[in-house]
C-alpha positions as CSV (number, residue, x, y, z in Angstrom):
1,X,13.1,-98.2,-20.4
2,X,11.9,-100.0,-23.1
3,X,12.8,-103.5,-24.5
4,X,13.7,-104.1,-28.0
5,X,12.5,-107.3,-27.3
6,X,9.7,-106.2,-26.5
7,X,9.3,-103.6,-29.6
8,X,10.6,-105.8,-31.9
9,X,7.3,-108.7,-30.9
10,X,5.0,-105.8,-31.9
11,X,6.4,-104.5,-34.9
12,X,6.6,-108.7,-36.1
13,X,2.9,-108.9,-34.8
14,X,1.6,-105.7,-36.8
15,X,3.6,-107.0,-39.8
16,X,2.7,-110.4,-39.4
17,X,-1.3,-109.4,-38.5
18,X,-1.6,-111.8,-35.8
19,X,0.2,-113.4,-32.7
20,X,0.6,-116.9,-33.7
21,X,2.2,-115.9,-37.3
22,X,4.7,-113.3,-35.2
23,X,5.6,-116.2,-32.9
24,X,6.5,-118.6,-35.9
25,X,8.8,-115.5,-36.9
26,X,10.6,-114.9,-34.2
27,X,11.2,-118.6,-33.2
28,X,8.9,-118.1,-29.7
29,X,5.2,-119.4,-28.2
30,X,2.9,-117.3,-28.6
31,X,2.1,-116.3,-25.1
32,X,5.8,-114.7,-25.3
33,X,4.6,-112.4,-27.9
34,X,1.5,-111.5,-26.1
35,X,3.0,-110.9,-22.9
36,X,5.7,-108.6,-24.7
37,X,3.5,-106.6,-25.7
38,X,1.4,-106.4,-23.4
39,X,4.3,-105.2,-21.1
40,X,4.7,-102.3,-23.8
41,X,1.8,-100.9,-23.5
42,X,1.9,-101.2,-19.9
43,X,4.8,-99.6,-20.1
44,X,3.8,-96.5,-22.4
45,X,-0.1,-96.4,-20.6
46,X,-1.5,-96.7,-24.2
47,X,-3.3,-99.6,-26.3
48,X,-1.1,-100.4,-29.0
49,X,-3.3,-102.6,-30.7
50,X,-6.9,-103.8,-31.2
51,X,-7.8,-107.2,-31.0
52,X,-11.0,-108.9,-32.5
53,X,-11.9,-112.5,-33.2
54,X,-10.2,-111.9,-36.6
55,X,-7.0,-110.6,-35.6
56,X,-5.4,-107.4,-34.8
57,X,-4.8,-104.0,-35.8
58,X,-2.6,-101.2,-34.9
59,X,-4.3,-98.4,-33.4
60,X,-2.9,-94.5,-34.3
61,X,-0.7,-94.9,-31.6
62,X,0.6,-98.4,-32.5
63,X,1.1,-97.1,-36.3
64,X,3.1,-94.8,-34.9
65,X,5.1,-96.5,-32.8
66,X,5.7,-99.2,-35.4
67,X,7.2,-96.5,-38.0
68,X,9.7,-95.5,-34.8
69,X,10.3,-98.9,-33.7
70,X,11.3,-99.9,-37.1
71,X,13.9,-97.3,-36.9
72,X,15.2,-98.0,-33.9
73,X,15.3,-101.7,-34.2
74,X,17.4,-101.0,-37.3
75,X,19.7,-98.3,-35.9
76,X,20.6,-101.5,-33.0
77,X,21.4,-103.8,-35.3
78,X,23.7,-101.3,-37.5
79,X,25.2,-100.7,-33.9
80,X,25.4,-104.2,-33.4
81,X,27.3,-104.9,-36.7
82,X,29.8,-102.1,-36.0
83,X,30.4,-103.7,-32.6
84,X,30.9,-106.9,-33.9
85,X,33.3,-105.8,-36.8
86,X,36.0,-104.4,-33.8
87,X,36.1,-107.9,-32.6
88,X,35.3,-110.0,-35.9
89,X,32.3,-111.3,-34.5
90,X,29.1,-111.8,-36.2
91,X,25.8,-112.6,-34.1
92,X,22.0,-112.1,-34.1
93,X,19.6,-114.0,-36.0
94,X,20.5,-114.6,-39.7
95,X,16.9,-115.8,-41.3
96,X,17.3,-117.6,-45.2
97,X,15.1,-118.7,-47.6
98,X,16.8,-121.2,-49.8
99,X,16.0,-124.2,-52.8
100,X,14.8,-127.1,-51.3
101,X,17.1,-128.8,-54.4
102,X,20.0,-126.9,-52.8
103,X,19.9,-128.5,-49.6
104,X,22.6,-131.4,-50.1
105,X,24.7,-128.7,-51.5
106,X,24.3,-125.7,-49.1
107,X,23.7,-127.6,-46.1
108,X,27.6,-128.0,-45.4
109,X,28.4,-124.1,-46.0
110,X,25.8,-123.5,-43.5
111,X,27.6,-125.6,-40.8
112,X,30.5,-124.0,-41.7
113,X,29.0,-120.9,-40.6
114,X,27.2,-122.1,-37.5
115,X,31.1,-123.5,-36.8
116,X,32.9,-120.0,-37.5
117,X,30.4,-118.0,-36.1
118,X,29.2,-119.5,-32.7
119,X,27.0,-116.2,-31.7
120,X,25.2,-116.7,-35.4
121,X,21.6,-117.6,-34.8
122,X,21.1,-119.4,-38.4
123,X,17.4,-119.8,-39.3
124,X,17.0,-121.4,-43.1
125,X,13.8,-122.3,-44.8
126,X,14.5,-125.0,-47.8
127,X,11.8,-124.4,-50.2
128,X,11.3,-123.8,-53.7
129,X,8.7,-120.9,-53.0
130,X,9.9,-117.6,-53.2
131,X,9.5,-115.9,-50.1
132,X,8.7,-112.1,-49.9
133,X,11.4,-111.0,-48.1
134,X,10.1,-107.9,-46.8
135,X,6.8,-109.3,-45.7
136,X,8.4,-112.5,-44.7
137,X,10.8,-110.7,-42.4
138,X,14.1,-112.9,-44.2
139,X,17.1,-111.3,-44.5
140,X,18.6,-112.8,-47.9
141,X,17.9,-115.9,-50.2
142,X,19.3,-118.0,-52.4
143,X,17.7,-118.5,-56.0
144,X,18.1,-120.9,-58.8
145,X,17.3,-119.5,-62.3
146,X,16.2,-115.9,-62.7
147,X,15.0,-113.1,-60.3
148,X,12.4,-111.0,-61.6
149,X,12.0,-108.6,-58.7
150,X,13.9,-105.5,-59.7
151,X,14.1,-103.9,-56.1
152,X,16.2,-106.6,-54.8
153,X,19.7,-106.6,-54.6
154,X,21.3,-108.7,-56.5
155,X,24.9,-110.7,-56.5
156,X,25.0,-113.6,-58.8
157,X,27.6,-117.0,-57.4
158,X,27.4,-119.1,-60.6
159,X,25.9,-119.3,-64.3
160,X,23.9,-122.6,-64.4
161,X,22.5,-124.1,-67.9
162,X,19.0,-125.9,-68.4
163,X,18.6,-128.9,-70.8
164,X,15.5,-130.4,-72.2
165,X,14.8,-134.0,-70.8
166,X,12.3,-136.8,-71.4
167,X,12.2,-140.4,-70.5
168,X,13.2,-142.8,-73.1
169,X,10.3,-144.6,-72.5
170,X,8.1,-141.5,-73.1
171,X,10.1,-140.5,-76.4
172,X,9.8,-144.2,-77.8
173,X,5.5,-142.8,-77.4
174,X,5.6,-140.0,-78.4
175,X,8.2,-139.2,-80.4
176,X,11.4,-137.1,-80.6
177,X,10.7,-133.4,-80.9
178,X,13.1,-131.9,-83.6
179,X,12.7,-128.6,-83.5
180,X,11.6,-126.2,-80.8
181,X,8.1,-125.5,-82.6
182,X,7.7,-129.9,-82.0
183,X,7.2,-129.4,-78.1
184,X,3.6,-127.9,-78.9
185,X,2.6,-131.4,-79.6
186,X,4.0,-133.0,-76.3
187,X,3.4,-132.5,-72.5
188,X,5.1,-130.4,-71.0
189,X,6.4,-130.7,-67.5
190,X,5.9,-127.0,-65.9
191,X,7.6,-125.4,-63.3
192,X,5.3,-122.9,-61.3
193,X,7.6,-120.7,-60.7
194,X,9.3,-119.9,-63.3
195,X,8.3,-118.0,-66.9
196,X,5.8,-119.8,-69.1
197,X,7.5,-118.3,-72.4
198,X,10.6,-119.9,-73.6
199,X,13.5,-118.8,-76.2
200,X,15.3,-121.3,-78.1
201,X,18.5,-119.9,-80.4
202,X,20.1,-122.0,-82.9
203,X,22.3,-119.7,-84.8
204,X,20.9,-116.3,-85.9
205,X,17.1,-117.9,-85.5
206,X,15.1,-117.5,-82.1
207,X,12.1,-119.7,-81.7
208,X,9.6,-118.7,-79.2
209,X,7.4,-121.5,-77.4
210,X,4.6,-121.3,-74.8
211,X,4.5,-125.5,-74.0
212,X,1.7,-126.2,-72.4
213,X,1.0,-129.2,-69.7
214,X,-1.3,-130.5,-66.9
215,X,1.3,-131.2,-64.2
216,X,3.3,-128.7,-62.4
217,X,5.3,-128.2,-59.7
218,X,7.4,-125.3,-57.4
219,X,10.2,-128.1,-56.9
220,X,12.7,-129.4,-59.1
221,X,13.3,-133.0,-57.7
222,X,9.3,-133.5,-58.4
223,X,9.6,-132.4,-62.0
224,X,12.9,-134.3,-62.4
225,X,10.7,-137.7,-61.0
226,X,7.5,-137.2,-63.0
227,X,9.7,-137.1,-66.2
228,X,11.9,-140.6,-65.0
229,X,8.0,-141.9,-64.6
230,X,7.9,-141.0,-68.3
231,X,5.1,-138.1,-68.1
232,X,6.3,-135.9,-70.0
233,X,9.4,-133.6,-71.3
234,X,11.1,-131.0,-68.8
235,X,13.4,-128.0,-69.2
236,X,15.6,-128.2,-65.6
237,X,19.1,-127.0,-64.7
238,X,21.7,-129.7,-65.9
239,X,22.1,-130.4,-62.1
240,X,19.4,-131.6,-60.9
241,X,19.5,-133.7,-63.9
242,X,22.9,-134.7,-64.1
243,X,22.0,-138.5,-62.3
244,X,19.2,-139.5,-64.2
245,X,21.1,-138.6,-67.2
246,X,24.6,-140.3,-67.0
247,X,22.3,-143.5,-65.6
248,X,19.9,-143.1,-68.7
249,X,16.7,-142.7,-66.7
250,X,16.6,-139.7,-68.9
251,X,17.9,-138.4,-72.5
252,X,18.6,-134.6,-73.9
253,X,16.6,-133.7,-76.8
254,X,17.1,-130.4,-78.8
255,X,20.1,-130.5,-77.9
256,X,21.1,-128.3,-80.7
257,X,18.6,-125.8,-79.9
258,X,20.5,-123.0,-77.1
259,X,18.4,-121.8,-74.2
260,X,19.3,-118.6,-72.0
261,X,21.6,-119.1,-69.3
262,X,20.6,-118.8,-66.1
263,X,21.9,-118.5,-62.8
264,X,22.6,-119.3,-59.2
265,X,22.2,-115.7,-56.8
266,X,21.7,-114.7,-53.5
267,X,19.3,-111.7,-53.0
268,X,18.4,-109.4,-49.9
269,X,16.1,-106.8,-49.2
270,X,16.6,-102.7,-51.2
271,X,18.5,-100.7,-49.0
272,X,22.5,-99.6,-48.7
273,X,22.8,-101.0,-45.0
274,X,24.0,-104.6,-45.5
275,X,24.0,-106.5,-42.0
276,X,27.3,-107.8,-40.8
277,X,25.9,-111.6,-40.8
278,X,24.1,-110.6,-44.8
279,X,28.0,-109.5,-45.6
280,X,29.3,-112.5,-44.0
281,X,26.3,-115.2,-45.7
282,X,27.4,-113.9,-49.1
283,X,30.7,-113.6,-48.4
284,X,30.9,-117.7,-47.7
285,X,28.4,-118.5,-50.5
286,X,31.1,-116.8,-52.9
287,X,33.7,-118.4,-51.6
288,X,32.5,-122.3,-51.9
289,X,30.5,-121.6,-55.2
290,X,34.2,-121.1,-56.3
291,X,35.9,-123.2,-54.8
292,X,33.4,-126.2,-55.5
293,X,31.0,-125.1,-58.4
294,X,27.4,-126.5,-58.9
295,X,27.9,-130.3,-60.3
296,X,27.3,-129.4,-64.1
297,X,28.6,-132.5,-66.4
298,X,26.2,-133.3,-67.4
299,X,26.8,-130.4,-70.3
300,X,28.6,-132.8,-72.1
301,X,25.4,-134.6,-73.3
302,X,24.7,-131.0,-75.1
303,X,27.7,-131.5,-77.3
């Protein structure tokens, strides 16, 4: 009889195109993953996959076996869910991606799962890259601003505004931007992941500004330093800049100028299955993004 174990190290070593990256997936050395699969194809008297000095490859047999493992890997863990519902336990290995800003702020929700849950295997990546979830194998995340993929689903915890920021060192240089158009003549702090066009509103009037900049960054806290350093002016969510403000390391400008709000969400892959431990992740992160919302008072320097 065959081991899911076993199945599920080749279907991560197919997806994954090598040993060592299916090892870092599943949490395991990488002589595990070989000697799984090795033991499958053992098992079944057929080579699964071709190895070269580059990598792997499924062979016809190994594609097809990956489609069927898929489904059967999936059809345990629905069974697995529906178990663990009877008895109000959740278990398995819950794997999220989540802001590397975040992590003051979700690190106590997560040991308040690890606490409820004792069978939860919790697995979280804090980083501001956005994962593919599919190809990275992660079961949900959690995103700060907007989420552009429309095949994910999507269930926002909390609106969050931005404010534009710059050093008072680096406006007294410079200069104060008045209007939305002024930015084209500052630099601009850029963060990588998010859109390069911006919309300002001020009443019935929309002004649209591509500000341009020669330092960027994926991470928030980075952005939030360079502009304290007095390199330039940054639009950032008013809590990540909520301490430099009310110490007055930094100071709002165009602060009569609106931008879109944006948002706080956790996302998972498409698909009408939710997993037991996905129900249970959003579930919590609903619950404390109510109970305790995102620190946000800095708004008041918008007034």
């Amino acid at each position: 009889m065959l081991d899911p174990e076993d199945l599920r190290a080749f279907v991560e070593a197919v997806e994954a195109g090598g040993f060592n990256r299916a090892a870092a997936r599943l949490g395991v050395a990488k002589s595990i993953v070989s000697r799984r699969i090795a033991r499958l194809e053992a098992e079944l008297g057929v080579r699964l996959l071709t190895r070269t000095t580059r990598g792997i490859s499924p062979t016809e047999a190994g594609l097809d076996l990956k489609v069927r493992g898929e489904r059967v890997l999936a059809e345990l863990e629905e069974m697995r869910d529906a178990v663990a519902q009877q008895s109000s336990e959740v278990s398995g290995r819950l794997r999220v991606s989540a802001p590397l800003s975040f992590v003051n702020y979700l690190a106590p929700i997560f040991s308040e799962m690890g606490c409820r849950h004792p069978k939860l295997e919790l697995d979280v990546s804090f980083s501001d890259r956005h994962v593919d979830l599919v190809g990275e194998r992660f079961d949900a995340a959690i995103r700060a601003g907007t989420v552009r993929d429309p095949s994910l689903i999507v269930r926002r915890l909390a609106p969050v505004l931005a404010v534009v920021v710059a050093s008072p060192g680096y406006l007294a240089r410079k200069g104060v931007p008045q209007t939305p158009d002024d930015l084209a003549q500052h630099d601009f702090l850029i963060y990588s992941g998010g859109p390069r066009d911006l919309q300002f509103h001020k009443g019935n009037s929309v002004y649209a500004v591509r500000p341009a900049g020669r330092l960027a960054s994926d991470n928030g806290d980075a952005l939030i330093n360079w502009a304290v350093a007095g390199l330039g002016v940054l639009i950032t969510p008013t809590f990540l800049a909520q301490a430099p403000l009310e110490s007055g390391e930094l100071v709002p400008v165009l602060a009569d100028y609106a931008l879109p709000e944006l948002g706080i969400y956790v996302v998972r892959p498409p698909g009408a299955y939710v997993p037991g431990k996905v129900r249970v992740l959003t579930d919590t992160l609903v619950r404390h993004f109510e109970a305790t919302p995102v620190p946000d008072s800095c708004i008041a320097h918008r007034k």
